[in-house]
N, C-alpha and C positions, 0 to 999 in steps of 0.2 A: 201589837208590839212584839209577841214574842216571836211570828212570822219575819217580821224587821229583820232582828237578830239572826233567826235560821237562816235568810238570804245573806247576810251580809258575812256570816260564817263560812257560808258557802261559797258565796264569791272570793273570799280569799283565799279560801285551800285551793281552789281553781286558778288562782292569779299565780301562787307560789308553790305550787305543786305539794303533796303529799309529805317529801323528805325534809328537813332542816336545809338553811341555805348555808351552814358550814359542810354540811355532808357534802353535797353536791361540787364545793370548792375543792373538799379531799379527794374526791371522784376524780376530778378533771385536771388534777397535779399527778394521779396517778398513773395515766396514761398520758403522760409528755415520755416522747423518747428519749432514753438515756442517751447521750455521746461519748463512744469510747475514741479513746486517741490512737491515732495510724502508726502502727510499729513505722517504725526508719528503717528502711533498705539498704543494707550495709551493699555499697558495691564493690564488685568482684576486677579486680584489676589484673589484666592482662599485661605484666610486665616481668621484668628479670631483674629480680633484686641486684643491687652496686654491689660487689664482689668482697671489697675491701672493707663492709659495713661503715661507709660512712653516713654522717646527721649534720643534719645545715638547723638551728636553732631548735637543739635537742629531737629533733623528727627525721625519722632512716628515710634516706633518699633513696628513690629508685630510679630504675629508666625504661623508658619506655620501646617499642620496638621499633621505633625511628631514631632512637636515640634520643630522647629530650628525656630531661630531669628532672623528676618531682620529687615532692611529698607530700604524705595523706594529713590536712588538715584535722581541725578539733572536729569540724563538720562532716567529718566525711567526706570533702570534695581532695581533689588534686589540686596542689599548686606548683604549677612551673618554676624552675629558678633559672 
């Protein structure tokens, strides 16, 4: 009987390994990579600000060196007007 128990004692430290199965959940939360977020690339515009500081719905317009006419969005892009 008490052979019983020694094998069966032993078969389970062997099933479930040595550490607690919350340890092993902490272990393996702890090595997931962190995600950091991508700065925004402010872009650099190649243009000649409007002379007269004019804004077409409160945003300075500028021009471009073909002459077309923007302004820098909330996003950061250009839009044409």
């Amino acid at each position: 009987m008490q052979i019983k128990k020694i094998l069966l004692l032993l078969l389970l430290v062997t099933a479930f390994g040595t550490t607690p199965l919350h340890a092993q959940s902490q272990k393996k939360a702890s090595t997931q990579k962190t995600v950091t977020p991508k700065k925004s690339k402010a872009r650099k515009t190649k243009s000649i600000e409007a002379d007269d500081g004019e804004y077409y719905n409160g945003h300075k317009i500028y021009t471009g060196p073909r002459g077309g006419r923007y302004y820098i969005n909330r996003n950061g892009n250009k839009t044409y007007i």
